[in-house]
C-alpha positions in Angstrom: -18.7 -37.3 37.3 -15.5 -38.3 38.8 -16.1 -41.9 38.7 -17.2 -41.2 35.0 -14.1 -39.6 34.0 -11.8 -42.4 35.9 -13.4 -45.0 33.6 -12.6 -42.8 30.3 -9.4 -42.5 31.5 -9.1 -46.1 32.2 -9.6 -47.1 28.2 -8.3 -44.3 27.2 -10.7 -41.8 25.8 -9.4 -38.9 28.2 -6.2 -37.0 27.4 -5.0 -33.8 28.7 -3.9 -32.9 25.2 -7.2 -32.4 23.9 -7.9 -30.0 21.5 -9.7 -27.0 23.1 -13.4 -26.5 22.3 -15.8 -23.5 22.5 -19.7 -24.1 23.0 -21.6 -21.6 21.4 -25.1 -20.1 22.0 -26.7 -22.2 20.1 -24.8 -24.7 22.1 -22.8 -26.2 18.7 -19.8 -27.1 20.0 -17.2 -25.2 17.4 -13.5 -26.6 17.5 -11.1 -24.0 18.6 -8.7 -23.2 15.7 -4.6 -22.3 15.6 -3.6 -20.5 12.2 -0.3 -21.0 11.5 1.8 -18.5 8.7 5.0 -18.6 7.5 7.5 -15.5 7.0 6.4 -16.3 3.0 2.8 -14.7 4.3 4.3 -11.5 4.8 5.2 -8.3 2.9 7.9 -6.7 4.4 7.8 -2.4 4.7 11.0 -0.9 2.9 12.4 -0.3 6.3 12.2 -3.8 7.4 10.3 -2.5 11.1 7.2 -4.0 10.4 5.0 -6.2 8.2 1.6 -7.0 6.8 0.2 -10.0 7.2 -3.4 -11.2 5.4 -5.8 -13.1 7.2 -8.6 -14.5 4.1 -12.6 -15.1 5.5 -11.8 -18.5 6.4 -8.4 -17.8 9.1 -10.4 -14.7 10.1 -13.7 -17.1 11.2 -11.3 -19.8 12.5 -10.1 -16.9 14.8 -12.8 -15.1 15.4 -12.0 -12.0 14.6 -15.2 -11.8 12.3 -18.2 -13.3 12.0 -20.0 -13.7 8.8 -23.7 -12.4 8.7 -24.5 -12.7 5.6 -23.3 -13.1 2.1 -21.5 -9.6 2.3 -21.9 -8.8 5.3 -19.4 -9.3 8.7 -19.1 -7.9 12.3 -16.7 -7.4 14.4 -16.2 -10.8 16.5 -15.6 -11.4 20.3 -11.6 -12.3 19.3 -11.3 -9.4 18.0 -9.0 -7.2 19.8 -10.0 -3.9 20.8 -6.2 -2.2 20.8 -3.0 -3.6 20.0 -1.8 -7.1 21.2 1.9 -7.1 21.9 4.2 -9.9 22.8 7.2 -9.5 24.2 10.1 -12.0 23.0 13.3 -11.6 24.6 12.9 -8.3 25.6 11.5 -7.0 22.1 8.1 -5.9 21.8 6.3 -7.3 18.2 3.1 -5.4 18.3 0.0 -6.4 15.8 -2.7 -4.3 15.0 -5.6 -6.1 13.8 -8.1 -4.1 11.0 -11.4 -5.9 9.4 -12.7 -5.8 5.9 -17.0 -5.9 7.5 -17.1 -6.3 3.6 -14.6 -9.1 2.2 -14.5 -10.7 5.9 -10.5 -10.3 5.8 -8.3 -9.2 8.7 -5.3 -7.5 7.9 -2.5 -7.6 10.4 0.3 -5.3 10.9 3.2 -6.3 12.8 5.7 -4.0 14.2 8.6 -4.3 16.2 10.5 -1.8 18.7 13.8 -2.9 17.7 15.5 -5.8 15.3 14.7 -9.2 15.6 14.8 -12.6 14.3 12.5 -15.0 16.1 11.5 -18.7 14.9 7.9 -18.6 16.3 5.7 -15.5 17.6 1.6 -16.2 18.4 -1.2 -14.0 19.8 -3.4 -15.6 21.4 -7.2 -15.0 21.5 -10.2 -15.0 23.7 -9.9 -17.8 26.6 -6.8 -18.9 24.9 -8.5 -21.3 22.2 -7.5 -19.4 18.9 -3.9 -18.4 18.2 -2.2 -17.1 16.0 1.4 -18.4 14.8 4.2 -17.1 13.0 6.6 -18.9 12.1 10.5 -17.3 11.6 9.8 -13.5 11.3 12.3 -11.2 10.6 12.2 -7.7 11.2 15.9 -6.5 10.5 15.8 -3.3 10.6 18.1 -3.2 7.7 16.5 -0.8 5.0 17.3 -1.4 1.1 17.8 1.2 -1.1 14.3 3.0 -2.3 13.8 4.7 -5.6 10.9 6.9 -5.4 8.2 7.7 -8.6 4.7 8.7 -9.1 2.1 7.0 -11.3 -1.1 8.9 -13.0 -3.9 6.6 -12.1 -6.6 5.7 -14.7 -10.3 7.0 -14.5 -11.6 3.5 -13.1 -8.7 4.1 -10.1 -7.6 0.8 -10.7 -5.0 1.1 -13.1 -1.7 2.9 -13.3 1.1 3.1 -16.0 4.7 4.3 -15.0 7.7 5.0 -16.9 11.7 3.9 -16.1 14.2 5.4 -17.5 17.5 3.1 -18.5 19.2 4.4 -15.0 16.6 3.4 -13.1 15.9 -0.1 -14.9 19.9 -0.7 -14.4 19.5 0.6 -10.2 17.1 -1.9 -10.0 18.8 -4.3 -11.8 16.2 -5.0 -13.9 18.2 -4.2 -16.9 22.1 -4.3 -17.3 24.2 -2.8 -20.0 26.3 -5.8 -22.0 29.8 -5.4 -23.7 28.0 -4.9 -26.4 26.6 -2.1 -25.7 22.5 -3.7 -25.8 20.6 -3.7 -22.7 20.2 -7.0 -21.5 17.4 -8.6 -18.6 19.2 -8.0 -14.8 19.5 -10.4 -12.0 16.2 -8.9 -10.3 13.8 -9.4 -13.5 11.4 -11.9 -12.0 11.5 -14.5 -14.5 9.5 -17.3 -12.5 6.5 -14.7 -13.2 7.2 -13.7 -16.9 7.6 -9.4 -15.1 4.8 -9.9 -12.7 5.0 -8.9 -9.0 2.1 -8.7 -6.2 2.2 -6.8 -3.3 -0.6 -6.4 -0.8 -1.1 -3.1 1.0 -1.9 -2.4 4.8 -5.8 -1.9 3.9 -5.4 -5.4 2.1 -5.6 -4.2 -2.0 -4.1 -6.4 -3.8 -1.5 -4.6 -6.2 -0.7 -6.2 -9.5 2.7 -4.6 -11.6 3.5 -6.3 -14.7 7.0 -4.9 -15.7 7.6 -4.3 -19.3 11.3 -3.5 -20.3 12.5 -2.4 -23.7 15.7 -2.2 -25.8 16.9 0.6 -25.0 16.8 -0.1 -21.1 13.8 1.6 -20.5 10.7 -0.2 -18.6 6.9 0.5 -18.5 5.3 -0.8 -15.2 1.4 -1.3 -15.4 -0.5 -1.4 -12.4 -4.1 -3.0 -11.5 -5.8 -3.4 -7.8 -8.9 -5.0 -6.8 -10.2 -2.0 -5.2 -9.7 1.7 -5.7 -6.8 3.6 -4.4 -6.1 7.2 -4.1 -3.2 9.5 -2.9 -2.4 7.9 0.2 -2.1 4.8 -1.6 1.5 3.5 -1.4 2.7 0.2 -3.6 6.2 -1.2 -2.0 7.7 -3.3 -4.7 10.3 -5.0 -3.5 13.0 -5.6 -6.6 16.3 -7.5 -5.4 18.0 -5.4 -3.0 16.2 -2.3 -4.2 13.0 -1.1 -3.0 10.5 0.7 -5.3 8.0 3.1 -4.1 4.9 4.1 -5.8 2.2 6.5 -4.8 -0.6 8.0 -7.2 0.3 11.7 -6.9 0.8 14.1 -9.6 4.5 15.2 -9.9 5.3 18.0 -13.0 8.5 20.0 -13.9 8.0 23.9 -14.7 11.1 25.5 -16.4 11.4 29.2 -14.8 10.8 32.4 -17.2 13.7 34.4 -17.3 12.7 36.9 -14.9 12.1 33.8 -12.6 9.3 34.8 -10.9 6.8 32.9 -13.4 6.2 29.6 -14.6 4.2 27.5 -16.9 3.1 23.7 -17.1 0.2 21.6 -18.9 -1.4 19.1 -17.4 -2.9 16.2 -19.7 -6.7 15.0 -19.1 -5.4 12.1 -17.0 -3.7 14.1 -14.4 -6.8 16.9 -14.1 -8.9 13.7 -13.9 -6.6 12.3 -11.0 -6.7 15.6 -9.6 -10.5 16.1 -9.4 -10.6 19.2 -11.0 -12.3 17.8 -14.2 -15.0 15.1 -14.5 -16.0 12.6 -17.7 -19.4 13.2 -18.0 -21.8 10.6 -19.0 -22.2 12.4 -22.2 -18.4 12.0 -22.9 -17.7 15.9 -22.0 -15.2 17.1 -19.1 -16.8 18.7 -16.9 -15.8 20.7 -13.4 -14.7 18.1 -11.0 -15.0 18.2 -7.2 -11.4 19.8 -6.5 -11.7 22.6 -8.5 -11.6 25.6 -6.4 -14.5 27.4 -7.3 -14.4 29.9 -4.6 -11.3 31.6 -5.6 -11.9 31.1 -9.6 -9.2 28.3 -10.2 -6.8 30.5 -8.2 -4.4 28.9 -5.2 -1.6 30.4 -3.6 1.0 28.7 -1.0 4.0 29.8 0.7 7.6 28.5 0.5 10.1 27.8 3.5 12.0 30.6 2.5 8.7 33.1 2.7 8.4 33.4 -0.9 4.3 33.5 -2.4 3.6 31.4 -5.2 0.1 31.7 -6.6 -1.4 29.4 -9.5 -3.8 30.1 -11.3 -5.4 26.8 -13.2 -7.2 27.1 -16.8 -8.9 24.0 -17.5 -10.2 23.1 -21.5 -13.3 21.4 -22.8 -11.2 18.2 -23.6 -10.2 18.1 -20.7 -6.6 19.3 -20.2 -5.1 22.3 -18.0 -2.8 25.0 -18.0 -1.3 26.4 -14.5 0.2 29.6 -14.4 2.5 30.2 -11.7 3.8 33.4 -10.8 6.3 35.0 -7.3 6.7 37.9 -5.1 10.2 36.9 -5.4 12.6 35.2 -7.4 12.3 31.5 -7.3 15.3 29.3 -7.2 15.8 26.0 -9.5 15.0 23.2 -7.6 11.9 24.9 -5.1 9.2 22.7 -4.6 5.8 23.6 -5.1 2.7 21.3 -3.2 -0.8 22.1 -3.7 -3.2 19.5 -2.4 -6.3 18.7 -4.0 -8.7 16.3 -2.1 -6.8 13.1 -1.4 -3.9 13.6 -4.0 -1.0 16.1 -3.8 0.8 18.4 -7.0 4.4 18.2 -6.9 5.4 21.0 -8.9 9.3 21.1 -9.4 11.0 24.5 -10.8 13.5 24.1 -13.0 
C-alpha cells in the first residue's frame, strides 16, 4: 500500500488537500460538503443578540442534518446535533441551536451570542469533521433599534393578517414624512426596490410576507401572508430603517370605564371571536361555539389585578358571529389597568380607558 501510494505521489494523483469523503452503508462514497452563508442569510432579532439562519433541503442533506426518506418525509441525521454547538471566538461564545422541519427537510438555525461581536468567519463543524458550516461576517451588536409594538387580527385560514398605522407611526418609521406642503410624502425607509414588500423568516422557519400600503393622509395598511399557519406566539420582526416593528396575532381592545368605574363594555367583531376560538364557521356558514369558549363557567372569566382588584367578564357571543364582554370590579378601576385573559394560544389585551 505504501509503495502504491509513493507512485501516486510520484505523478501526482495524491495531495494532502483532498477534499474529505464519507463512505456510506451502501458503500457510495458521498463527498463531504461545506455550506457557506453570508451575514445577507440572516435575520437579525430586534435586540441584535442573536439570529436566524435558514438551511433549505439541499444545505440540510449536504450537512447531514436530515435525511430524506421519502417525498415528505425526513429524520433526524447522524450530523445532527443533539444540544447546542458553541464556538468560542476570542473569548465570545456564538451558540447555534439547530431545529428540523421532518416535513419540509429544512433546518433552522439560531445563533446567539453571550456578548457583542463582529467576527469575519464563524463554522460549526459536523460529524468526523467533513461537513461545516460557515458564516461569513456576523454581526451581533448588541445595539437594539427602536421597536414599535402592534397587534394584527389574523384571518380564518391563519395565514393572513391586516394591520392599521396611524400617520405617527408611518412618520416613526419613516415610512411616511410630512412635506412643507403639508401632504404626506414616501420616507427614506419605504422599500422601493420591492414596490412596499418585506420578508422576514421566523425561528420555526414561516416565511412572513407584509406588503405595506400607505395612503394620503399618512396612514398605512400592512397585509400579511405566511406559508404555514401561525398563532399567538407567533412574532413577525420587521425590520424598517432604524426602526423595528413588532407584530404578534393577539387580540388588543380599548374599554372606556362607566362612570362609577367599576364596569366596562367592548364588542368584539367575528374576526377577533374567530381568532379567539370562542366561535367557529361552520360548514353550513353558521358560527358556532368554538373550542375556547368556556363552557364550564357559562362564558364567565374572572382575573385578578397587581393591585388586588377582581375583574370578571362575562362574554355574550351572537349568531353572526360577534361578542359582547361585560366587565365589571370589586373596586374602582383606574384608566390605564390592563386586563389579560388567555384563550388557548392567543391572549386579550383589554385596556381601560
Amino acid at each position: 500500500m505504501k509503495k502504491f501510494l509513493s507512485i501516486l505521489a510520484a505523478v501526482g494523483l495524491a495531495s494532502t488537500a483532498a477534499i474529505s469523503v464519507v463512505a456510506c452503508g451502501n458503500n457510495k462514497i458521498i463527498q463531504a460538503e461545506t455550506v457557506n452563508k453570508t451575514a445577507d442569510d440572516l435575520v437579525l432579532a430586534p435586540d441584535h443578540q442573536s439570529a436566524t439562519l435558514k438551511l433549505n433541503q439541499v444545505e440540510a442533506l449536504k450537512l447531514e442534518l436530515v435525511v430524506q426518506e421519502s417525498e415528505n418525509k425526513y429524520v433526524n441525521g447522524i450530523n445532527l446535533p443533539a444540544s447546542d454547538q458553541a464556538v468560542v471566538v476570542n473569548g465570545t461564545n456564538i451558540i447555534a441551536t439547530f431545529t428540523p422541519n421532518l416535513e419540509s427537510g429544512i433546518v433552522m438555525v439560531v445563533l446567539k451570542a453571550d456578548k457583542a461581536i463582529t467576527v469575519p468567519e464563524v463554522t460549526f463543524v459536523f460529524g468526523d469533521g467533513n461537513a461545516k458550516l460557515s458564516i461569513a461576517n456576523l454581526n451581533l451588536d448588541f445595539i437594539p433599534r427602536q421597536i414599535i409594538r402592534k397587534s394584527a387580527i389574523l384571518g380564518a385560514d391563519h395565514q393572513s393578517a391586516t394591520l392599521k398605522l396611524n400617520a405617527s407611526e408611518t412618520i416613526t418609521l419613516g415610512l411616511m414624512k410630512l412635506g412643507d406642503s403639508g401632504h404626506y410624502q414616501f420616507g427614506k425607509n419605504y422599500p422601493y426596490p420591492t414596490n412596499g414588500v418585506l420578508t422576514t423568516t421566523l425561528n420555526n422557519g414561516t416565511s412572513v410576507q407584509a406588503q405595506i400600503d400607505l395612503s394620503a393622509d399618512g396612514t398605512g395598511t400592512i397585509k400579511l401572508t405566511s406559508d404555514q399557519p401561525m398563532n399567538g406566539n407567533s412574532n413577525v420582526g420587521l425590520t424598517i430603517g432604524d426602526c423595528v416593528l413588532m407584530i404578534d396575532y393577539n387580540v388588543v381592545k380599548d374599554a372606556v370605564m362607566a362612570s362609577d368605574h367599576q364596569s366596562a363594555t367592548l364588542k368584539l367583531n367575528a374576526s377577533e371571536t374567530i381568532t379567539l376560538g370562542l366561535m367557529k364557521l361552520g360548514d353550513s356558514g353558521h358560527y358556532q361555539f368554538g373550542k375556547n369558549y368556556p363552557y364550564p363557567t357559562n362564558g364567565v372569566l374572572t382575573t385578578t389585578l397587581d393591585n388586588g382588584t377582581s375583574v370578571q367578564a362575562q362574554i355574550d357571543l351572537n349568531a353572526d358571529g360577534t361578542g359582547t364582554i361585560k366587565l365589571t370590579s370589586n373596586q374602582p378601576m383606574n384608566a390605564g389597568s390592563v386586563i389579560v385573559f388567555l384563550f388557548g394560544d392567543y391572549i386579550l389585551m383589554i385596556n381601560i380607558n
